[in-house]
N, C-alpha and C positions, 0 to 999 in steps of 0.2 A: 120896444123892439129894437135892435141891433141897426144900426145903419148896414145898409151891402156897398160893396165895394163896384164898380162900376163894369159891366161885364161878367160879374157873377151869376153863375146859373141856379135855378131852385128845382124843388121836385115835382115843381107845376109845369116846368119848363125852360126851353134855355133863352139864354138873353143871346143878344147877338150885338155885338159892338163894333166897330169899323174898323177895328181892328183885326176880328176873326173873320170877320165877311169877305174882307181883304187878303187874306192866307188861304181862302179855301180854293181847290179846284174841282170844277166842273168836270166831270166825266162823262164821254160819251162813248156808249155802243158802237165801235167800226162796223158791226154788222148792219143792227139796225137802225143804229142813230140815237136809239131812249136813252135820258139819260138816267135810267133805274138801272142806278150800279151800285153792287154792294163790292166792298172789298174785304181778301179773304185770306187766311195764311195759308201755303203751301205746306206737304210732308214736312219739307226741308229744311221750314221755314223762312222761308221766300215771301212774298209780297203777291197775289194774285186779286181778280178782278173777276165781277160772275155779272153779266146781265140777267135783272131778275123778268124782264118781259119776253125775253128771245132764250136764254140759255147761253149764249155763249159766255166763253171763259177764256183771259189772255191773260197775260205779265209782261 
């Protein structure tokens, strides 16, 4: 089997290296606080934001 390279993701799942864990931001809900946020493209193609516990939606 192939050695992986350190941070590589498989189809079992992803890996998470201190690197990425490090780059990500938390998003939270101005409404209700969850942080169950998906992000989403706009018409425009713009950048948008949907909470998936409450509904709301900002950019």
């Amino acid at each position: 089997m192939p050695a992986r390279n350190p941070g590589e993701t498989s189809l079992l799942g992803a890996a998470v290296s201190p690197e990425s864990a490090s780059a990500r931001t938390l998003l939270n809900c101005p409404t209700c606080g969850s942080a169950h946020v998906a992000q989403v493209l706009g018409d425009n193609g713009g950048v948008s934001y949907v909470c998936t516990a409450c509904g709301h939606s900002w950019s």
